[in-house]
C-alpha positions as CSV (number, residue, x, y, z in Angstrom):
1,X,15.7,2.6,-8.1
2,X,14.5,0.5,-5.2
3,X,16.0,-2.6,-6.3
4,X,18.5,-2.0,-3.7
5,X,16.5,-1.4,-0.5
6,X,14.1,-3.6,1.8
7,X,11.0,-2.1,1.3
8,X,7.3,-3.0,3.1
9,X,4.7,-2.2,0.7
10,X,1.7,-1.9,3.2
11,X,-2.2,-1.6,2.1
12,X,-5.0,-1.7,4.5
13,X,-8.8,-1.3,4.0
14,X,-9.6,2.5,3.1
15,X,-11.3,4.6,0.4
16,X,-12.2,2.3,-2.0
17,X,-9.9,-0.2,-0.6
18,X,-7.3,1.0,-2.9
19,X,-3.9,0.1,-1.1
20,X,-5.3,-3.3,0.5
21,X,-6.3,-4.1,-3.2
22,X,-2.9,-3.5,-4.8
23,X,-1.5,-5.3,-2.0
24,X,-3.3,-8.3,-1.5
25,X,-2.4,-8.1,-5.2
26,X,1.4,-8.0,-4.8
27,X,1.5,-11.0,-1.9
28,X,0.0,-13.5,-4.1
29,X,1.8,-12.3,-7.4
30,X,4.9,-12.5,-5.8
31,X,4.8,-16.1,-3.6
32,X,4.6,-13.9,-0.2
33,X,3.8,-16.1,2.8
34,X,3.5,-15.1,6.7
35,X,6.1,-13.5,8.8
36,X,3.9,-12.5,11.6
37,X,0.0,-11.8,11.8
38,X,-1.0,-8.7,14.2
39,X,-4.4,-8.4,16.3
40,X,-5.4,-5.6,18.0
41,X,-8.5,-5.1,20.7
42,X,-9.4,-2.4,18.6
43,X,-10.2,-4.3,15.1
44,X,-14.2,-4.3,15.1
45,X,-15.8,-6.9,17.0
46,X,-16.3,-9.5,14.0
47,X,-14.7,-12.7,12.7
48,X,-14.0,-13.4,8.8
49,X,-15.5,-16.2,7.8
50,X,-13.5,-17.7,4.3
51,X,-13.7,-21.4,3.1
52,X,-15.8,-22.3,6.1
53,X,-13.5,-21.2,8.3
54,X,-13.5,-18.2,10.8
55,X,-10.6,-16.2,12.1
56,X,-10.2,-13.3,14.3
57,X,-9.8,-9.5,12.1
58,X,-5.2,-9.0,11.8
59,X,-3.2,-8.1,9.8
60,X,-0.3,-9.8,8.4
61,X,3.5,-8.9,8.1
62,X,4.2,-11.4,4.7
63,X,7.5,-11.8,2.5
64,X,8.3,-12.4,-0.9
65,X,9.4,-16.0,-1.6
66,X,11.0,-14.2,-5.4
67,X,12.3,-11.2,-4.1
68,X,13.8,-11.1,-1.0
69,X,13.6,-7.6,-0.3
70,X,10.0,-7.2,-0.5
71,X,7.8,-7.2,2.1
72,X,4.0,-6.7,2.2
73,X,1.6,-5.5,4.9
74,X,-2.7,-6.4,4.5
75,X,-5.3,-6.8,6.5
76,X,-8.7,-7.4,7.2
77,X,-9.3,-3.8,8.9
78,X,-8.0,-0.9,10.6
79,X,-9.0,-0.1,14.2
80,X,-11.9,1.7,15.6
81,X,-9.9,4.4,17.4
82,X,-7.1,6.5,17.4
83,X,-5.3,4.8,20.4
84,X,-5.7,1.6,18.9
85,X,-4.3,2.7,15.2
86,X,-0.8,3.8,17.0
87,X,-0.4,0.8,19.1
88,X,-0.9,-1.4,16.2
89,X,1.4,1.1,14.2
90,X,3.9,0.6,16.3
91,X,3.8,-3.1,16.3
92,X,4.0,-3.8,13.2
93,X,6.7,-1.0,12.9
94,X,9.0,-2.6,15.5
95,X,8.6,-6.4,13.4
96,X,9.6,-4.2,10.0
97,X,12.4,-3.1,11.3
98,X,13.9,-6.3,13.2
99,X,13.6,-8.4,9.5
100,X,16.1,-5.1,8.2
101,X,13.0,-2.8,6.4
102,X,14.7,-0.1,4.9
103,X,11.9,2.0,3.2
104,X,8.0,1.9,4.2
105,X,5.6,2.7,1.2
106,X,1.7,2.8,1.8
107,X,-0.7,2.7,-0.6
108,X,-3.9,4.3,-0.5
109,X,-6.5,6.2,-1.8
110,X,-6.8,10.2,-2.9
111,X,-10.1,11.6,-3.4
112,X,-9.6,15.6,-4.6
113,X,-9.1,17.8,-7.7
114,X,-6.2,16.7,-9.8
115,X,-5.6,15.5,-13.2
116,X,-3.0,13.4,-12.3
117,X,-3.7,9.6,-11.6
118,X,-0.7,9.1,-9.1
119,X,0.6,11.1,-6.2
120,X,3.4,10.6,-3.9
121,X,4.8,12.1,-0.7
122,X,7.8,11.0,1.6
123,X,9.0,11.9,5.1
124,X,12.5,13.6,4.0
125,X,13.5,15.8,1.1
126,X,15.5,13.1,-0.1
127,X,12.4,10.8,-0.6
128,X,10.8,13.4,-2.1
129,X,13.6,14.1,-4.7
130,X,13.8,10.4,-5.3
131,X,9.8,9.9,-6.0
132,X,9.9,13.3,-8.2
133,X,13.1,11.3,-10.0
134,X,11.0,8.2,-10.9
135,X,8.5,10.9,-12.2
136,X,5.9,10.6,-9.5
137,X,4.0,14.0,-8.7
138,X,4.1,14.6,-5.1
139,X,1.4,15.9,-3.3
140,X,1.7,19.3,-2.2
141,X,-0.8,20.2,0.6
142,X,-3.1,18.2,2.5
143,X,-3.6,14.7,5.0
144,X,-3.5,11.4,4.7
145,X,-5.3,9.7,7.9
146,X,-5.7,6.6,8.9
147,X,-3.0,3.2,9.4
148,X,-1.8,4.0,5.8
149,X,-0.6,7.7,6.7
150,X,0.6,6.6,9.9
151,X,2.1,4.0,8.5
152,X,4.4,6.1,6.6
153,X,4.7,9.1,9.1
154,X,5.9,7.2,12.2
155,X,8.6,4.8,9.7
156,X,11.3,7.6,11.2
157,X,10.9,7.5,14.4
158,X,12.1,3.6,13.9
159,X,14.9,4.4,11.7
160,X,13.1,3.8,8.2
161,X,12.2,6.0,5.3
162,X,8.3,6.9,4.5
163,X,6.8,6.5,1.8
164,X,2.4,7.3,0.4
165,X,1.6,6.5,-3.0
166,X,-1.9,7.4,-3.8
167,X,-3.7,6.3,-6.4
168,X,-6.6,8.8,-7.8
169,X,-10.2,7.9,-6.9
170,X,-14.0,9.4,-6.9
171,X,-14.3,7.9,-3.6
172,X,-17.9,6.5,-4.7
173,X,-16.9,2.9,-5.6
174,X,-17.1,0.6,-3.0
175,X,-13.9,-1.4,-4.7
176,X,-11.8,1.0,-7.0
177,X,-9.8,-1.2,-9.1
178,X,-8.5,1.2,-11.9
179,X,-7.0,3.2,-9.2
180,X,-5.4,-0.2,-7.5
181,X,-4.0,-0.6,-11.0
182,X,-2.2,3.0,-11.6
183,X,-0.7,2.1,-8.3
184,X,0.4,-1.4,-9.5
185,X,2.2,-0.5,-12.5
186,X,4.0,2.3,-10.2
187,X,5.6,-0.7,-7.5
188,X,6.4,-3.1,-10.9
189,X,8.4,-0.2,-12.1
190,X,10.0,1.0,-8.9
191,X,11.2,-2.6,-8.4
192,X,11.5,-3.4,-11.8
193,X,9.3,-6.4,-11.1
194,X,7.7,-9.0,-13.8
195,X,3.3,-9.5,-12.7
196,X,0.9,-10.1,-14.8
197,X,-2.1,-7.5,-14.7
198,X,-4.2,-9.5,-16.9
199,X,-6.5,-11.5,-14.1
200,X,-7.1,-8.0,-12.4
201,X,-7.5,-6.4,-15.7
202,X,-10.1,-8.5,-16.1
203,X,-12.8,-7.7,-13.8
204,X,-12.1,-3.7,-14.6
205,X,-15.8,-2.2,-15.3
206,X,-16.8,-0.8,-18.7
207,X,-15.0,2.3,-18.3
208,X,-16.5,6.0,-20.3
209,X,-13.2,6.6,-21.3
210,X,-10.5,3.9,-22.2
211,X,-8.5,3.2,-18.5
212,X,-5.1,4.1,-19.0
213,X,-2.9,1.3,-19.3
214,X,0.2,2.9,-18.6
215,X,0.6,6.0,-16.0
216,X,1.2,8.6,-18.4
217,X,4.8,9.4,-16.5
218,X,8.5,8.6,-16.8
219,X,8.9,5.6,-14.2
220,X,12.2,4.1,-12.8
């Protein structure tokens, strides 16, 4: 039901690092290379330090070289404060929306009682419908903080949709990849999208249960 839309599908570090897992995910998987890398005076004072080589903390705007309306958002961090989170919000924002970004969706983490292993919210009743139509339970009460709420709440002020997706989590993992997963198969199904889960699948811990493979819900 997205086919049809430029979506950003953003995930930056949070509980878990749910969304930036799924995302970083989705770039490689789908060929995505750099539109435009953000820094912001308010990333924590550190370099990353990869292949011998060390770089400043950002964030990167990337699209899809095998589906041209996809974009993704990563990074290394989010910043330290609040003033810092809406300047970079608004950055990266503005670039969506001058490459024709139609629909912003965040990924992240949600740490609460529920029994179900996805939840949704938009920033219009018509988003809502259309996530409740895929067969995405929306959340009904509550916050989402940080770059992946704002993410999604400011996408109207610039003239886009906004989207969370939260994937289900205990919060005590350090790296929660069953809940990255859930949130997987829900973007291959919005966007009717062929990846192949087995590397990821991989390095899923011995679980008490069996992980559900499939989100136990009627996706688009």
């Amino acid at each position: 039901m997205f086919e049809s839309r430029i979506a950003c599908i953003c995930g930056l570090p949070g509980i878990g690092s749910v969304g930036k897992v799924a995302a970083d995910f989705i770039s490689t998987a789908l060929g995505c290379s750099i539109v435009k890398p953000f820094f912001s005076h308010s990333f924590p004072p550190q370099i990353v330090v990869s292949g011998s080589q060390a770089e400043l903390m950002h964030a990167e705007l990337l699209r899809s070289l095998n589906k041209d309306n996809i974009f993704v958002l990563s990074g290394d961090a989010q910043p330290l404060d609040v003033l810092g989170m809406h300047g970079l919000a608004g950055d990266i924002l503005q670039a969506m929306k001058s490459e024709g970004v139609t629909d912003v969706i965040t990924l992240a983490a949600f740490v609460g009682e529920t029994e179900e292993s996805i939840l949704g919210t938009a920033t219009d009743p018509e988003s809502a419908t259309l996530l409740q139509d895929c067969g995405i339970p929306l959340l009904r009460s509550g916050s989402i903080g940080g770059m992946n709420g704002l993410l999604a709440g400011l996408a109207p002020l610039y003239n886009m949709r906004g989207y969370c997706l939260l994937g289900t989590s205990s919060g005590s993992d350090l790296v929660d990849i069953p809940a990255a997963i859930n949130l997987l198969y829900v973007i291959r199904d919005l966007f009717d999208l062929e990846m192949d889960f087995s590397l990821i699948e991989s390095i899923l811990p011995e679980p008490e249960e069996p992980v559900q493979q499939e989100v136990d819900m009627n996706y688009c």
